[in-house]
Z-matrix of the N, CA and C atoms (Angstrom, degrees):
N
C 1 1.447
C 2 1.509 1 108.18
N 3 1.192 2 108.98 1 127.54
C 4 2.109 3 108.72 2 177.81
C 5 1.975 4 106.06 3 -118.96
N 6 1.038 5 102.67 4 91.16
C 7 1.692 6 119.45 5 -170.46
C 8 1.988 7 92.12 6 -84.65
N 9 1.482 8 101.66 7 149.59
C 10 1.179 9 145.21 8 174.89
C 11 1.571 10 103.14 9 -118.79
N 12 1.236 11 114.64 10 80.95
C 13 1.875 12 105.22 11 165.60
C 14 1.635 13 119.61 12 -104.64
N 15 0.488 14 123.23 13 158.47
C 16 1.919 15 129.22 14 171.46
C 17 1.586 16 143.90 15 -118.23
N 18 0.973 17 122.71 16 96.85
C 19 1.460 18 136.87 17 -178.07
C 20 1.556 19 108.91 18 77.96
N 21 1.596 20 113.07 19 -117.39
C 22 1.538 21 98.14 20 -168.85
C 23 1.603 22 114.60 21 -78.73
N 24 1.696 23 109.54 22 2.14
C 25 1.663 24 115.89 23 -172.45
C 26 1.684 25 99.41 24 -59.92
N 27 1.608 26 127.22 25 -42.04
C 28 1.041 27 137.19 26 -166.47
C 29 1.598 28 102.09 27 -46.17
N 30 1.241 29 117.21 28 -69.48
C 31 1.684 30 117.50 29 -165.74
C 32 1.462 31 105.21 30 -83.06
N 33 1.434 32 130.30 31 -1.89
C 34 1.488 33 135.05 32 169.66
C 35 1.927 34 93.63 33 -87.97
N 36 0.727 35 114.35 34 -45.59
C 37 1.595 36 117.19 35 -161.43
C 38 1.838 37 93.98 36 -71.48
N 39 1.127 38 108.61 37 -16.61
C 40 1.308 39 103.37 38 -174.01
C 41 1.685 40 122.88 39 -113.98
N 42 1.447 41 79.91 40 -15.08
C 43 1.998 42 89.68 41 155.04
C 44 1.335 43 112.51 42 -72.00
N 45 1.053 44 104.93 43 -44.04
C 46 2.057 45 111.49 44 -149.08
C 47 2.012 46 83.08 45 -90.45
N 48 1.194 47 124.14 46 5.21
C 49 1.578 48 111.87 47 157.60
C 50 1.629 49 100.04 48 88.63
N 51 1.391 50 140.03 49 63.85
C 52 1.495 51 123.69 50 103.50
C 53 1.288 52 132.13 51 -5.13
N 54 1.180 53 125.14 52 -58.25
C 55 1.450 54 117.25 53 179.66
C 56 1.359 55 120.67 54 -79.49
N 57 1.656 56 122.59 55 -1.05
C 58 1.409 57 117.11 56 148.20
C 59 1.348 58 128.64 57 -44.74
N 60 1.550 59 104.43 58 -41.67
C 61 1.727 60 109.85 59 -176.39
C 62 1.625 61 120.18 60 -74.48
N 63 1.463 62 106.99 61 1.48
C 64 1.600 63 122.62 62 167.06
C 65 1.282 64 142.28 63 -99.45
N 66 1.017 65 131.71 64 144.73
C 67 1.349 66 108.73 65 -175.33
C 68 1.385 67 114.43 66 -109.54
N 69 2.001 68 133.66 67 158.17
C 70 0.874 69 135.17 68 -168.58
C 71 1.489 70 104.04 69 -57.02
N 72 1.645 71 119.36 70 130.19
C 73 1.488 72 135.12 71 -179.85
C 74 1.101 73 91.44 72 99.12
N 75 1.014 74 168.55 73 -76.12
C 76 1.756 75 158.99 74 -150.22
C 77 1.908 76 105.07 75 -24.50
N 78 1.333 77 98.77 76 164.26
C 79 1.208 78 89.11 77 157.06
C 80 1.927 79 108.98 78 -135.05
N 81 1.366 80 133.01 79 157.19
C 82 0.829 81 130.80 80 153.75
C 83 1.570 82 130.28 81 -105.61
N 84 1.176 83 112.30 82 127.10
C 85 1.881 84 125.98 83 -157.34
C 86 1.820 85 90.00 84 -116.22
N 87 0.995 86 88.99 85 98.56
C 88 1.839 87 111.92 86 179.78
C 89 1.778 88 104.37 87 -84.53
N 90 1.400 89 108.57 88 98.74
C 91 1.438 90 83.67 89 -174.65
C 92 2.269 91 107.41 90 -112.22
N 93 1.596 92 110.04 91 61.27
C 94 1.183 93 117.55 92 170.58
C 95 1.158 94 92.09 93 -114.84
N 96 1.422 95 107.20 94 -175.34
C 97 1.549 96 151.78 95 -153.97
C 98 1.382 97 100.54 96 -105.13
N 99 1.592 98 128.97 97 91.84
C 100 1.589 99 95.04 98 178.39
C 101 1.684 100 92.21 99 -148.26
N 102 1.259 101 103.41 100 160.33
C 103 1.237 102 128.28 101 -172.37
C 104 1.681 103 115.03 102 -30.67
N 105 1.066 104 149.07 103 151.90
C 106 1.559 105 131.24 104 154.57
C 107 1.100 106 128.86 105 -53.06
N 108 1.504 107 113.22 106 -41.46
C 109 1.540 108 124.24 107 -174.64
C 110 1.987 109 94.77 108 -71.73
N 111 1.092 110 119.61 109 -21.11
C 112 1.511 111 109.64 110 -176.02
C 113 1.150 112 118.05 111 -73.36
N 114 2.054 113 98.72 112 -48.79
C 115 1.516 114 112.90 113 160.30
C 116 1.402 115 123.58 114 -22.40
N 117 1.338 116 101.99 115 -71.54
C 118 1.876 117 116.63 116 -175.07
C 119 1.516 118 110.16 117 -59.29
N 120 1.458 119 110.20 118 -32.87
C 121 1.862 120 102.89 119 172.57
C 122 1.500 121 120.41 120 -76.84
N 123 1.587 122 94.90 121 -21.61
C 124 1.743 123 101.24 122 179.42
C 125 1.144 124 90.18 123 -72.58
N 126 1.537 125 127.39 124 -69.40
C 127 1.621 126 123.83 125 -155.31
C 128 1.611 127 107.10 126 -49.97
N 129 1.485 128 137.92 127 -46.19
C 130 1.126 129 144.23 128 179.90
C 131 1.381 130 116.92 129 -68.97
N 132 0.806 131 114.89 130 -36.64
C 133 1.571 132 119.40 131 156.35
C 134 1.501 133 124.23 132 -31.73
N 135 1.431 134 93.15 133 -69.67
C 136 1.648 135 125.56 134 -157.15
C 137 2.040 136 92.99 135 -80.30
N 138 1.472 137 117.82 136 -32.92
C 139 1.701 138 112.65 137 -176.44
C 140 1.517 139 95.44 138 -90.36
N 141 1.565 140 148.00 139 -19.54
C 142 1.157 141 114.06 140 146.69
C 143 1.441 142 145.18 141 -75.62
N 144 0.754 143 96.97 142 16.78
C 145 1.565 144 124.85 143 173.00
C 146 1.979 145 112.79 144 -114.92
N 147 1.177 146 97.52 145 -4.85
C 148 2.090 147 91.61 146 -176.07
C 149 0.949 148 108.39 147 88.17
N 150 1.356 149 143.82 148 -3.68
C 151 1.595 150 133.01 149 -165.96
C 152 1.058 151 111.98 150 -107.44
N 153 1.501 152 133.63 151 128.18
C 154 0.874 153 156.35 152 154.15
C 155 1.741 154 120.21 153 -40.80
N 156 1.180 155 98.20 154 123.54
C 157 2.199 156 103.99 155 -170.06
C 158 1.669 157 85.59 156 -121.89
N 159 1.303 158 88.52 157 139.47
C 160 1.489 159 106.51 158 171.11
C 161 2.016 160 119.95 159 -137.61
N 162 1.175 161 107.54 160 61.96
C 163 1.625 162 108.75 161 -163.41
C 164 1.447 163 111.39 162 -70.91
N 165 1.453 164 101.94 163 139.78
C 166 1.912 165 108.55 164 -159.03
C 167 2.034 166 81.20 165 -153.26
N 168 1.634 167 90.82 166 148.33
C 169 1.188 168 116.70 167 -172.49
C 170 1.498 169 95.45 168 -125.70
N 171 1.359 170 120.53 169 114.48
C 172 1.251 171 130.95 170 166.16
C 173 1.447 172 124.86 171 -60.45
N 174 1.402 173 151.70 172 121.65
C 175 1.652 174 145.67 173 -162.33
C 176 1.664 175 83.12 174 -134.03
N 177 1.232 176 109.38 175 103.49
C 178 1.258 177 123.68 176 -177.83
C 179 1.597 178 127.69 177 163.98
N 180 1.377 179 117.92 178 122.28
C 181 2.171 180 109.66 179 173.71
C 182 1.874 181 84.96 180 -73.48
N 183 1.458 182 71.72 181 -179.65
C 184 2.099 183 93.22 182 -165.09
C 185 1.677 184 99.10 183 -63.74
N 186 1.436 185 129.42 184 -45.04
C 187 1.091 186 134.32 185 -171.22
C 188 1.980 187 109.84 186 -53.17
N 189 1.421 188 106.39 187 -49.04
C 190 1.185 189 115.18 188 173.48
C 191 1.426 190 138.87 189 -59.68
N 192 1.348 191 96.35 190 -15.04
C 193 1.586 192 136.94 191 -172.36
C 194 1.662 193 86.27 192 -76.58
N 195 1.542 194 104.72 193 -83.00
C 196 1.200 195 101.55 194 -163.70
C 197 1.454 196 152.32 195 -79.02
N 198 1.649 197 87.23 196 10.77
C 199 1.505 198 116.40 197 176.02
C 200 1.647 199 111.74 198 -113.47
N 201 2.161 200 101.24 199 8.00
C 202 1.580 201 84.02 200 163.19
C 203 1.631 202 110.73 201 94.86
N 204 1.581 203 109.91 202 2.12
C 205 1.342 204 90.29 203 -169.58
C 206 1.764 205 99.92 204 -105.38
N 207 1.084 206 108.57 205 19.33
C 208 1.763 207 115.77 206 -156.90
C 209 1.914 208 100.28 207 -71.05
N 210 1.210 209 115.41 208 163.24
C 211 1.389 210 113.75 209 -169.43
C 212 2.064 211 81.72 210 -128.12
N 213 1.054 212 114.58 211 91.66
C 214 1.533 213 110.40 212 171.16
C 215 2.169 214 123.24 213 -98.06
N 216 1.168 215 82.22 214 92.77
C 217 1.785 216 86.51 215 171.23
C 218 1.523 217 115.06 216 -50.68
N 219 1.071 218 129.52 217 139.77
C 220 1.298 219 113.41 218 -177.62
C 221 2.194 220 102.48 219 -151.41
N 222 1.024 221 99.93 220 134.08
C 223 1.760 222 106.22 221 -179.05
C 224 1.556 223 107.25 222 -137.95
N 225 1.366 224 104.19 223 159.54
C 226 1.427 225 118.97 224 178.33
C 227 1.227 226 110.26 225 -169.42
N 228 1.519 227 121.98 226 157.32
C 229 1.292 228 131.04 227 -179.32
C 230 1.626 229 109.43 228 -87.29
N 231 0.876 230 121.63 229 15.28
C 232 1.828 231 133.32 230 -178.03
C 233 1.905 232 107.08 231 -138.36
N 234 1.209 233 107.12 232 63.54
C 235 1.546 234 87.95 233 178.82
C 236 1.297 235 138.45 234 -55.84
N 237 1.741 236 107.05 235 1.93
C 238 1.669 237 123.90 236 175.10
C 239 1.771 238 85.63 237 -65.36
N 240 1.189 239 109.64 238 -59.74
C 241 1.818 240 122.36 239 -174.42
C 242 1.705 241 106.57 240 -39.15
N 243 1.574 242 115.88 241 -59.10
C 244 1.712 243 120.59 242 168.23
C 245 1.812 244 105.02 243 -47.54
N 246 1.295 245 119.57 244 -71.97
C 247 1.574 246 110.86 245 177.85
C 248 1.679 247 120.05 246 -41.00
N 249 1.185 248 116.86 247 -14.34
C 250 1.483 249 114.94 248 -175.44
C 251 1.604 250 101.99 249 -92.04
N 252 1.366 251 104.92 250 -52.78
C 253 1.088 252 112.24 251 -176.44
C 254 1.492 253 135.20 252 -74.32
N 255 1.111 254 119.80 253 -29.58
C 256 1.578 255 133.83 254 155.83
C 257 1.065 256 122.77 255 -42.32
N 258 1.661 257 145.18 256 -45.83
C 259 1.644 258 126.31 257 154.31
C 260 1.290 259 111.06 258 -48.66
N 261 1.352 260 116.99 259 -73.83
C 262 1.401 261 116.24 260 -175.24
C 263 2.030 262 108.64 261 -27.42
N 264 1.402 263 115.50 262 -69.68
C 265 1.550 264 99.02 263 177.54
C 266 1.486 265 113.68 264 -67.74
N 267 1.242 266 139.54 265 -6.29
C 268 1.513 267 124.88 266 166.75
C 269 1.552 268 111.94 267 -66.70
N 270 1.149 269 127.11 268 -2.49
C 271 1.453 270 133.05 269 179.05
C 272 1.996 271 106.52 270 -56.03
N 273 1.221 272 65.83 271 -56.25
C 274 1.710 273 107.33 272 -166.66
C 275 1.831 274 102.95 273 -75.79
N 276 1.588 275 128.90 274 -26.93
C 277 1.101 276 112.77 275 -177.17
C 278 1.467 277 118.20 276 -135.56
N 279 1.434 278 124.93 277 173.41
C 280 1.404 279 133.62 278 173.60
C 281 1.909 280 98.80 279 -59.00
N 282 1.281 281 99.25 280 -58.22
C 283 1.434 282 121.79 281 -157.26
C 284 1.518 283 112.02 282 -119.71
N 285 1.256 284 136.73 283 134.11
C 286 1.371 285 117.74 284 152.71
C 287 1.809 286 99.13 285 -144.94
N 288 1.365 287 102.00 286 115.34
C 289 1.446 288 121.68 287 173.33
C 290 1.275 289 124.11 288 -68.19
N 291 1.184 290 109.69 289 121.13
C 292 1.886 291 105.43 290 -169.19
C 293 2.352 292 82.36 291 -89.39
N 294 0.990 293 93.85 292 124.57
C 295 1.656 294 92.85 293 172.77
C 296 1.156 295 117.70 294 -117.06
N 297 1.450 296 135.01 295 28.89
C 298 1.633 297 134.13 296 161.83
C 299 1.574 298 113.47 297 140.50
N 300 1.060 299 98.22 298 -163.63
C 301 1.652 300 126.02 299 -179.53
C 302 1.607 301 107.39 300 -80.01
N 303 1.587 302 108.99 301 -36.08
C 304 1.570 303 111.68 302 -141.44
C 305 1.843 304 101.38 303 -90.47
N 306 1.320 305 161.03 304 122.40
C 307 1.095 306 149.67 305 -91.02
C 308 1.764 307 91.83 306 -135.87
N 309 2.076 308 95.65 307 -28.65
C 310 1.314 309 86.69 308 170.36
C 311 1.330 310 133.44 309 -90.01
N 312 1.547 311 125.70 310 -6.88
C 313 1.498 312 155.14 311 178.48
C 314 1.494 313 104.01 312 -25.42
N 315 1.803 314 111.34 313 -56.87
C 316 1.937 315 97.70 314 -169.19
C 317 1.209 316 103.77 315 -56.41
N 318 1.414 317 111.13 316 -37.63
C 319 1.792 318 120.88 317 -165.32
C 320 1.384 319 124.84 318 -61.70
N 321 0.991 320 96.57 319 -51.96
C 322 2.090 321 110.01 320 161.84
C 323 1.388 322 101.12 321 -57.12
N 324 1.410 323 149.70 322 -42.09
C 325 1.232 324 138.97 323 -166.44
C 326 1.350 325 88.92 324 -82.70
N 327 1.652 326 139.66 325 -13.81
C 328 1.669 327 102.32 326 -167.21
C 329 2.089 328 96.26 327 -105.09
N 330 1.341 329 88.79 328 -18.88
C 331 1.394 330 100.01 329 -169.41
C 332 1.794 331 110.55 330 -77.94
């Protein structure tokens, strides 16, 4: 699943259970802007449940997006989860940086 959420929907969308609509092994590739502390509740959330979180910060307007020129940071606490997921967003970008282990890492780089 690759979600687009916005402002306070992010840490509401993730109380009231997103990761119901997944199933154990999935991964979810969050590609908003959200806090660190949200990061770490999304990512913890989503690994007691089996699911795979993949948080990526888009560096790009919409036009740039879709012609590929986007620079997307991207981290997760499963880097088997970053290797899966990294072609799939190179479609979409110039660049996409795998930046660690830590789940909140893309997010601090956009914030």
């Amino acid at each position: 699943l690759c979600s687009v959420l916005f402002g306070e929907t992010i840490g509401e969308t993730t109380s009231r259970g997103t990761h119901i609509c997944l199933r154990p092994l999935s991964i979810h590739v969050i590609c908003s802007t959200a806090l660190p502390t949200t990061s770490r509740l999304i990512a913890s959330v989503h690994a007691k449940c089996s699911i795979g979180f993949v948080p990526t910060a888009i560096f790009a307007c919409p036009d740039g997006l879709a012609l590929g020129h986007a620079t997307i940071p991207m981290s997760s606490s499963n880097q088997k989860h970053s290797k899966q997921i990294k072609p799939l967003l190179s479609l979409s970008a110039a660049k996409v940086q795998v930046l660690g282990n830590d789940p909140e890492a893309a997010n601090v780089v956009k914030l």
